[in-house]
C-alpha positions, 0 to 999 in steps of 0.5 A: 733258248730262242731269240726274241724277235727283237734281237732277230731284228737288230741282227738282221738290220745292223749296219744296213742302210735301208730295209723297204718292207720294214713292218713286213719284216716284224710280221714275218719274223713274229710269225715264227715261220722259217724266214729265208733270204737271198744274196746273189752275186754274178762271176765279173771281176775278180773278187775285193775285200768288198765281199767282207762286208755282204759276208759279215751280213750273211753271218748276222742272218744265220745268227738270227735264224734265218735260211740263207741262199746265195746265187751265185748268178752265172747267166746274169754275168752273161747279160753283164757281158762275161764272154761266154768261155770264160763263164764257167772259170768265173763261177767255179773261182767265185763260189771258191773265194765265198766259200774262203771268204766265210770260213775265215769270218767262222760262217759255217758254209752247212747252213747255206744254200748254194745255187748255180743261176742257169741251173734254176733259170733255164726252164719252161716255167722261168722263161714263160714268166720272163716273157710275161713280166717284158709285156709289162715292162716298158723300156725306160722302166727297165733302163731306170731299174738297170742303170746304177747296176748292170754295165750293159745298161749304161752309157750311149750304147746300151744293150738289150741284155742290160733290160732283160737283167733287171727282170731276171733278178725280180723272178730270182725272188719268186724262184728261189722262194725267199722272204727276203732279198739282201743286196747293196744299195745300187741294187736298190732300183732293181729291188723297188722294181721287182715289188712294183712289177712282181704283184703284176704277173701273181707274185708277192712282193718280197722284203728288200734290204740294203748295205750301203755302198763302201768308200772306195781307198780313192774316190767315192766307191770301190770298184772292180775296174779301177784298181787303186779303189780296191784290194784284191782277195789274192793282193800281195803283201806288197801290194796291200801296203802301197794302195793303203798307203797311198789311200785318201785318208786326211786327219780330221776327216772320217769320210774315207775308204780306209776309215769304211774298213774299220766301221764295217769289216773290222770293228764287227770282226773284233766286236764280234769276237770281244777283241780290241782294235790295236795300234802300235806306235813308238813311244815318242808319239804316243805308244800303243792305242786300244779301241773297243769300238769304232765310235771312239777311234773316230773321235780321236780320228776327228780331233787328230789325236790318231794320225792316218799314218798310223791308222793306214799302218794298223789297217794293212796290217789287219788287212794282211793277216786277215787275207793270208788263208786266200793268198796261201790257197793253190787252188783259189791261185789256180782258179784265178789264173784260170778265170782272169789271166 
């Protein structure tokens, strides 16, 4: 039997921040026409946990229906200052690790559509709407696009390569042939840029939908160049437990990274295969806990009937598990050193 559109919706749209072109959406999918959305995602810095959570999305898509293509965008990667030798070692460990990374979350990788960014990039057609699109395109209307994305694009010494990205990403859109465009929300300007430019050199607008931004272990979002925000695909047992321990995590307090894992990585995982989220503690303070859903250890996290310790431990210890398949993997370690070292 066919999901209703309903239930197509509520899968598309679970956990996002935002979705600009919401009514476009219920259009599309009422249709009944084959509705295509795209991830893109350039080769930088080596892959976190951060990844479980575009990928969780990717599964709710394919649930709904929808075709899926994921870009991984190798020329973009350029622009964002990948030197150029190392390029295609960065791709080939990337489209590795995605393809690790769906598996252990049970997406079947047959219903994807991989493309490589120059493989759809460099030709006439791309390149004369490139150039198209820059006589339109102002230099403070790029930066504004590019500025919360694109490293080149920010600080005293910004880079032409930082302009011409947000241009690219828009024309991604038009040349992948989607409905739909799916990133983070620091993508968010360069989305609303492509559907105030795009209608400007003959394209349609395309719909737009945001994952919010996830709390780093420390500070206010993970990221690729500070090490202690994040944990590496490939992170060592050893190494897992020590930045979760010393993650900001005070009882009382949900707003923090560790308390980010349980609402969007493992209480999706666990909803979504019916299993409880387990947290074992001796008997003298208070035995195991079971939680069917994340609304409910929040509120014991809040009233500090769960203390963060005992939270940080589940949570390594789901963390641990859920990661071995990459760690034990020779040829993800391989293609890592490869890329990285």
């Amino acid at each position: 039997m066919d999901m209703n559109v309903d239930k197509k919706i509520e899968l598309i749209t679970r956990n996002l921040q935002e979705v600009i072109g919401e009514e476009e959406l219920k259009k599309k999918l009422k249709s009944k026409k084959e509705f295509s959305i795209y991830w893109g995602t350039m080769p930088t810095g080596s892959i976190s946990i951060a990844y479980f959570f575009p990928m969780l999305k990717i599964a709710d898509f394919l649930k709904a229906g929808c075709t899926v293509k994921i870009l991984l965008a190798d020329l973009h990667a350029l622009l964002d200052s990948v030197p150029l030798e190392i390029l295609e070692k960065r791709y080939q460990y990337y489209k590795e690790a995605v393809l690790a990374v769906l598996k252990i979350i049970g997406v079947d990788a047959k219903k994807l559509k991989f493309v490589k960014g120059s493989d759809l990039q460099l030709n006439k057609k791309y390149f004369h709407d490139l150039l198209k699109l820059s006589t339109f395109t102002n230099l403070s209307e790029s930066t504004k696009a590019a500025s919360e994305a694109v490293k080149s694009a920010k600080g005293n010494n910004v880079k032409l390569s930082g302009m011409i990205y947000p241009l690219m990403q828009a024309l991604d859109e038009e040349y992948l042939g989607i409905d739909a465009q799916f990133a983070g929300t620091d993508q968010r300007k360069i989305m609303v840029y492509a559907r105030e430019f795009m209608p400007k050199i003959g394209y349609e607008q395309r719909i737009e939908l945001m994952n919010p931004m996830i709390r780093g272990l420390v500070g206010k979002q993970m990221s690729s160049s500070i090490e202690g925000t994040k944990i590496d695909l490939l992170e060592t047992e050893e190494k897992i437990k020590s930045k979760i321990n010393k993650a900001e995590c005070v009882g009382g307090n949900s707003d923090n990274g560790v308390m980010a894992l349980m609402k969007y990585l493992f209480f999706i995982l666990k909803e979504d295969k019916k299993e409880k989220f387990i947290i074992n503690r001796p008997t003298k303070f208070g035995g195991k806990l079971e939680y069917k859903d994340y609304n409910s250890l929040e509120k014991d996290f809040v009233s500090k009937k769960l203390h963060p310790l005992d939270l940080k431990n589940a949570a390594a210890k789901e963390i641990i598990e859920l990661l071995k398949p990459l760690r034990d993997s020779k040829k993800l370690q391989k293609l890592h050193i490869e890329a990285y070292e």
